[in-house]
TIBA-397963 format. One line per 10 residues: their letters; for each residue x, y, z of C-alpha. Coordinates in pm, 1 decimal. Example, Ala and Ser with C-alpha at 12.3 -4.5 7.8 and 13.67 -1.06 7.14 Angstrom:
BEGIN
AS> 1230.0,-450.0,780.0 | 1367.0,-106.0,714.0 .
This chain:
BEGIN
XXXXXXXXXX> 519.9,260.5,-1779.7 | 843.3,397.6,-1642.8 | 1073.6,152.4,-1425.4 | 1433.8,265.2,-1287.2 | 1561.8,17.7,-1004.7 | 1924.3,-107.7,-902.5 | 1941.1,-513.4,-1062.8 | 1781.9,-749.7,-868.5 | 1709.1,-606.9,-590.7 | 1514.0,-266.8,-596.4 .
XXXXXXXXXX> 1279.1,-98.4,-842.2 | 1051.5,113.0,-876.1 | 749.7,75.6,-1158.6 | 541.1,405.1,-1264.0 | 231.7,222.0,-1449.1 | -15.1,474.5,-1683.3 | -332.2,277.4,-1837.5 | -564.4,497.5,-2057.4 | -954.0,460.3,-1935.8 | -1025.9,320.1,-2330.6 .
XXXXXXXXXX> -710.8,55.9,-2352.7 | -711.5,-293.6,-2243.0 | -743.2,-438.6,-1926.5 | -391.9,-552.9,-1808.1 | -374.6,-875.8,-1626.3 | -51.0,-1055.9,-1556.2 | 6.2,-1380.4,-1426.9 | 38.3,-1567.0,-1084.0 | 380.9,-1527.4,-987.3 | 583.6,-1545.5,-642.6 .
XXXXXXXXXX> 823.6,-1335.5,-512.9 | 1088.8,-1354.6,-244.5 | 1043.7,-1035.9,-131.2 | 846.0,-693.7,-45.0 | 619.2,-530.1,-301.8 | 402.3,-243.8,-224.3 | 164.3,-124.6,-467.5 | 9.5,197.0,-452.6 | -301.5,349.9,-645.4 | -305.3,681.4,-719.0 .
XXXXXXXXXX> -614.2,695.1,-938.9 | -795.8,374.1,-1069.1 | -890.9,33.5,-909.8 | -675.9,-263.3,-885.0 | -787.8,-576.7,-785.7 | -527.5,-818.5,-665.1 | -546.0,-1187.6,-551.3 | -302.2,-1305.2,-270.0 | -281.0,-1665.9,-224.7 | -638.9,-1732.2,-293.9 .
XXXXXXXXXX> -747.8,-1417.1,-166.0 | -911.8,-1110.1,-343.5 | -846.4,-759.4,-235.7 | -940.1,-458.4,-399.6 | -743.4,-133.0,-390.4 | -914.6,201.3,-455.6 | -766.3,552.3,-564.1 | -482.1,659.9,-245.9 | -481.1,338.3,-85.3 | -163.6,84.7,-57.3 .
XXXXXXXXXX> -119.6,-226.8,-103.9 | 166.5,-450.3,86.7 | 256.3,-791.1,-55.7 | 514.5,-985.4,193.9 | 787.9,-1258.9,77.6 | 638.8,-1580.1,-36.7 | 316.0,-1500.9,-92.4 | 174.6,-1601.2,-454.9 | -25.5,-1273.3,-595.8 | -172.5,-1192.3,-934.3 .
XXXXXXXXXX> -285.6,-829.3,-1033.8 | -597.1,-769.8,-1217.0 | -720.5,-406.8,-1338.0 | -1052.1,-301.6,-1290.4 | -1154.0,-76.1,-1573.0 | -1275.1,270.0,-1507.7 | -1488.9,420.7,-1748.4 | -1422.4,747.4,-1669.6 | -1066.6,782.0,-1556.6 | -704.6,681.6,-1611.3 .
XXXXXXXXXX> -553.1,424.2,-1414.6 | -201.4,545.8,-1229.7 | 7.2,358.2,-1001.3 | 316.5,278.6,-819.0 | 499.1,-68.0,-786.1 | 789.3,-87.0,-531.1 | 959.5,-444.8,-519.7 | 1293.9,-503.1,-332.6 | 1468.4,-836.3,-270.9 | 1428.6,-971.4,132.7 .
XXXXXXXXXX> 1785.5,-853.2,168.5 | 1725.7,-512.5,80.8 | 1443.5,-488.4,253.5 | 1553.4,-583.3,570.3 | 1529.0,-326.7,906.1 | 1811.0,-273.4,1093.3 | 1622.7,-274.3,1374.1 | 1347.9,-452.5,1444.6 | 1053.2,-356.8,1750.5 | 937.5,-729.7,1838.4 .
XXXXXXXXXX> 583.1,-557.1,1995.2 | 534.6,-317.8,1692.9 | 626.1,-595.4,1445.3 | 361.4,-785.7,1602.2 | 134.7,-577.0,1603.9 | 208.3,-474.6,1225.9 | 218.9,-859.1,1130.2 | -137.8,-934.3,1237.4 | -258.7,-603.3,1083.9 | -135.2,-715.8,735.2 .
XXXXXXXXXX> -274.4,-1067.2,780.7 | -640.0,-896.3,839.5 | -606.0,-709.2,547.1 | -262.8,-585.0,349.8 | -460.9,-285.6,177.8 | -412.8,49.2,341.4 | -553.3,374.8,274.4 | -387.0,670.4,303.3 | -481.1,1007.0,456.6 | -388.0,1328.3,268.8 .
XXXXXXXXXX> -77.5,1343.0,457.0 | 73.8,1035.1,406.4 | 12.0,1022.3,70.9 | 213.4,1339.6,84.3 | 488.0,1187.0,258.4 | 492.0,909.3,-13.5 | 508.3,1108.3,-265.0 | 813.0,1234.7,-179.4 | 985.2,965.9,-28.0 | 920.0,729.6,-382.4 .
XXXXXXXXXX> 1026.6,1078.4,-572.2 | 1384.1,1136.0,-376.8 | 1444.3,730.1,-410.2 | 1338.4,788.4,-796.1 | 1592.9,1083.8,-788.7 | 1884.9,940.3,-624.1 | 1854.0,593.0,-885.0 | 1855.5,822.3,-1162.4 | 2214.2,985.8,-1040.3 | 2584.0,864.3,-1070.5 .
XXXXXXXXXX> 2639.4,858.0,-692.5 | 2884.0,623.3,-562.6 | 2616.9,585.9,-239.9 | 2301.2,565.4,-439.5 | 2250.8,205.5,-341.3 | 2289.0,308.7,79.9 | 2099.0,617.0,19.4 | 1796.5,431.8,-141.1 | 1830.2,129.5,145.6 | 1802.2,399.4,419.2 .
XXXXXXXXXX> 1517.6,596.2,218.5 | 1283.7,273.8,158.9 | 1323.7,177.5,549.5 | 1184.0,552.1,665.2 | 959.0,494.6,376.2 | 849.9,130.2,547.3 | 862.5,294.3,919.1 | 586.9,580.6,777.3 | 402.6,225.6,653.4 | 425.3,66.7,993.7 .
XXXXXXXXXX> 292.5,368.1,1138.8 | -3.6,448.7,883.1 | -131.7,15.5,977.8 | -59.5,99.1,1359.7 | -305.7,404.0,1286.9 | -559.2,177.7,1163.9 | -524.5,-81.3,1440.2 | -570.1,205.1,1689.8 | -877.6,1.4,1791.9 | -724.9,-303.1,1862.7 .
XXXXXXXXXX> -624.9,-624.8,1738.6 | -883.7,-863.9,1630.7 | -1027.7,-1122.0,1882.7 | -897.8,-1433.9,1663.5 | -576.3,-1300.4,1786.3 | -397.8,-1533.8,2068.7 | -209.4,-1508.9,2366.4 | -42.1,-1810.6,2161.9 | -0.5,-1689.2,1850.5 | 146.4,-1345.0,1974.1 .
XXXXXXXXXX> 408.1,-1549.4,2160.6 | 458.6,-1744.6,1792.9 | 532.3,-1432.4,1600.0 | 756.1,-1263.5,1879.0 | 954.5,-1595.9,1829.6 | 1001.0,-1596.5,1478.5 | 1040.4,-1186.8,1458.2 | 1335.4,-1269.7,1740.3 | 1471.7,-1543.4,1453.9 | 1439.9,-1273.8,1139.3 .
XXXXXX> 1580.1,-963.7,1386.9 | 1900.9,-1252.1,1482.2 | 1966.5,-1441.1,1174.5 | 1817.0,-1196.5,890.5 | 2180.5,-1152.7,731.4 | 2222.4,-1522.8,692.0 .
């Protein structure tokens, strides 16, 4: 595997697993901030505080801070595993702006079900976005930090919009006028105070 990040608070993890080697399992572990995996070819299995998910070949996977989550590999017998791990600190993760309604929306999508799969086109799109961030890491630039920032929000805006797609047909009935009022609150707090 392949990592190039800046310290603490941004990297990005290439991961190759030959069909015939192990199965790689790591351990529970939290982490205070946003990690998206993404599966190019393979299956990955991955529990979230209690809960099991499976992500197949072009599908996405986003972890949010806090969360405890352990990744498990599902061996393929006839093909490579390949994937993507993004991870960056709450600080470097945070939007400069923040849409209370879309955020909302977005929040309740993830709590349904934080895998995602991707169309041709977005994973296109991703492609290129983790390459140029991979790029710009790998360069002496005085702005390299800024440039990456501003590349991973687009990056999380082309997210937004690919779980938006998929809740085209609504959001789901266990859904309240209550708890929508809850999470506009608390967005409100994290769009105020999300610098402190």
């Amino acid at each position: 595997s392949r990592q190039i990040g800046i310290g603490e608070e941004f990297c990005i993890v290439d991961i190759h697993q030959k069909k015939d080697e192990h199965n790689l399992t790591s351990h529970p572990f939290r982490f205070d901030g946003v990690v998206l995996i993404w599966c190019i070819s393979g299956n990955l299995r991955i529990s979230v505080d209690l809960n099991e998910y499976e992500i197949k070949e072009n599908s996405m996977f986003l972890c949010l801070p806090v969360n405890i989550f352990k990744l498990h590999e599902i061996p393929s017998p006839d093909k490579d595993s390949h994937y993507v791990c993004i991870a960056m600190s709450r600080e470097f993760a945070s939007m400069r702006k923040v849409d209370v309604s879309r955020s909302f929306n977005t929040g309740m999508a993830l709590m349904d079900d934080p895998s995602i799969d991707l169309t041709p086109d977005e994973v296109s799109v991703m492609v290129r976005y983790i390459d140029m961030m991979a790029y710009v890491l790998s360069t002496d630039l005085a702005c390299a930090k800024d440039c990456v920032r501003t590349l991973c929000e687009s990056m999380l805006c082309v997210v937004a919009g690919v779980l938006e797609r998929r809740n085209d047909t609504g959001l789901s009935s266990s859904v309240t006028s209550r708890s929508r009022m809850l999470f506009e609150q608390f967005i409100g707090l994290v769009a105020k105070y999300h610098t402190q």
